[in-house]
C-alpha positions as CSV (number, residue, x, y, z in Angstrom):
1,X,-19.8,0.5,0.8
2,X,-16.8,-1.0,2.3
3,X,-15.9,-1.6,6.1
4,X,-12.6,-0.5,7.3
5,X,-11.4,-1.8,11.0
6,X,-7.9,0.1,11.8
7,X,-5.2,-1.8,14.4
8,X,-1.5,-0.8,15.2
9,X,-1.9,1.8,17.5
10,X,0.0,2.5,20.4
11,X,2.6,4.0,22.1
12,X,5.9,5.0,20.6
13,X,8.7,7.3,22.4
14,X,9.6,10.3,20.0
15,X,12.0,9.7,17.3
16,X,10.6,6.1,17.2
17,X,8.5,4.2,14.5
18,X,4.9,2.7,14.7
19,X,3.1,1.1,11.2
20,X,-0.9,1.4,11.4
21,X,-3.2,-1.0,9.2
22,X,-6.6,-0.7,8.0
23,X,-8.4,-3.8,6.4
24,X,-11.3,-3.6,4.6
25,X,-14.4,-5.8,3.3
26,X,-17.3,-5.9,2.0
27,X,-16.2,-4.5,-1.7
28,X,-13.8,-4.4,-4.1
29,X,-10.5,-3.1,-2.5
30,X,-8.9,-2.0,-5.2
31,X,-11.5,0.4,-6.9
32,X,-11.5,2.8,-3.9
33,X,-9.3,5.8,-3.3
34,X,-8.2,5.9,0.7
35,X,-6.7,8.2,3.0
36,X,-4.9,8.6,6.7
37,X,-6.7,11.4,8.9
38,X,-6.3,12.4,12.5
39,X,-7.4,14.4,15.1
40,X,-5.7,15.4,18.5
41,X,-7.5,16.7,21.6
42,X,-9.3,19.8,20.8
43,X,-8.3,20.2,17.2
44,X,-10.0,19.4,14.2
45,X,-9.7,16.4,11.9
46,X,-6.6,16.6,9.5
47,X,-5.5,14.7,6.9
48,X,-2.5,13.3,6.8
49,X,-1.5,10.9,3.6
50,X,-3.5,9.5,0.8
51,X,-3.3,7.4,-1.8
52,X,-5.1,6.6,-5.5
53,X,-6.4,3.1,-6.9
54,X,-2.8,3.5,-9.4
55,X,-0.8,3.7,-6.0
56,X,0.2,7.3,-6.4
57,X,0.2,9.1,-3.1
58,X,0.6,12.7,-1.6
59,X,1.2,13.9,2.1
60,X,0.5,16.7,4.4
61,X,3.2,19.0,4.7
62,X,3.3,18.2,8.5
63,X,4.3,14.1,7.6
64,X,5.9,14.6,4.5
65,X,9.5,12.6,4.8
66,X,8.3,10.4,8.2
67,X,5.1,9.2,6.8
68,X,4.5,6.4,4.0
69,X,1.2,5.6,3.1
70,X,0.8,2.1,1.0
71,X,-1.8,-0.5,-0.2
72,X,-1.8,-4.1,-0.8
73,X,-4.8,-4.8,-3.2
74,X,-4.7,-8.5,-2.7
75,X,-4.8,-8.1,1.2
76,X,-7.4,-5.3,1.3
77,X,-5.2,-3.7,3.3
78,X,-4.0,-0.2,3.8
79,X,-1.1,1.3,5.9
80,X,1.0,4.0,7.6
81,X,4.4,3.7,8.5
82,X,5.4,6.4,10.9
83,X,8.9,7.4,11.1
84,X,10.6,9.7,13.1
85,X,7.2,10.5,15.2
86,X,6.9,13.3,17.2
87,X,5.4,14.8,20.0
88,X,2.9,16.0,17.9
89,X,1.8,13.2,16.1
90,X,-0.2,11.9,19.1
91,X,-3.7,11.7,17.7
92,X,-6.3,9.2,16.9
93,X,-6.0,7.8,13.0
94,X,-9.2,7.1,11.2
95,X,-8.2,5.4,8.1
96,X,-10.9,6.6,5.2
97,X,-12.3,5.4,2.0
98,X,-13.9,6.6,-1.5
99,X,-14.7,4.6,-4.7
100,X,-11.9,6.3,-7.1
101,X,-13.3,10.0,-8.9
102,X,-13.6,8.8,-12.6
103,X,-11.5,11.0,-15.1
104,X,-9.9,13.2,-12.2
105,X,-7.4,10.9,-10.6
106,X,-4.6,13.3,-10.3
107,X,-6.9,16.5,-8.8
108,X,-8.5,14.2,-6.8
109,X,-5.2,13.4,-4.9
110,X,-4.1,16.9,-5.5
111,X,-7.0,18.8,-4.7
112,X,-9.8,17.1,-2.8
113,X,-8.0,13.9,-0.9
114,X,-7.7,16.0,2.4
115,X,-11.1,16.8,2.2
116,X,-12.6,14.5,5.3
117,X,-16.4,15.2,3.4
118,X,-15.2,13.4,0.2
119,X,-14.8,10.5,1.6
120,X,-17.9,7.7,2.2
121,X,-16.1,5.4,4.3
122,X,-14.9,5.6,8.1
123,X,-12.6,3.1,10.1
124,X,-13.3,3.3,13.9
125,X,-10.1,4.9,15.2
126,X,-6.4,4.4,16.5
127,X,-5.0,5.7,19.3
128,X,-1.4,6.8,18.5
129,X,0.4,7.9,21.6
130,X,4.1,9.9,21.1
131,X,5.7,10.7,24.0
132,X,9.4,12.0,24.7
């Protein structure tokens, strides 16, 4: 299983930009599928952005256009730029992880990569703050 450990949370004034990473060890980066998820105060856990082991990526409808979700296979790294944040993006991020579906790439990222169950590996959380 791999270990994820998120930083680049914070504080950002609406309108504004923040860029979250998520670094991971203990396995083979590049043979895992990942996603963004969050969760605000009282609300369940959402996902947010994904993306596949060939780089192909999809996004909630609520992100889609401010949000860009990326990898970098030689860092084991994965990120979130966040652009044009709003109030309601103020949430704590969990970046997530799941050793790529074999033979169902493209339902996987169409179908099950905002299902929080699918996925077998949990970062610890970043606060993201938005205010106006």
């Amino acid at each position: 299983q791999v270990q994820l450990v998120e930083s680049g949370g914070g504080s950002a004034q609406s309108g504004g930009s923040l860029r979250l990473s998520c670094v991971a060890s203990g396995d083979t980066f590049s043979k895992y599928s990942l996603g963004w998820f969050r969760q605000a105060p009282g609300k369940k856990r959402e996902g947010v952005a994904a993306i596949d082991s060939e780089g192909d990526t999809n996004y909630s409808h609520a992100v889609k256009g401010r949000f860009t979700i990326s990898r970098d296979n030689a860092e084991s790294t994965l990120y979130l730029q966040m652009d044009s944040l709003k109030l309601e993006d103020t949430a704590m991020y969990y970046c997530a992880a799941v050793p790529s579906p074999r033979g169902v790439r493209v339902e996987w990222l169409r179908l099950g990569a905002f299902w929080e169950g699918g996925y077998t590996s949990w970062g610890q959380g970043a606060q993201v703050t938005v205010s106006s």
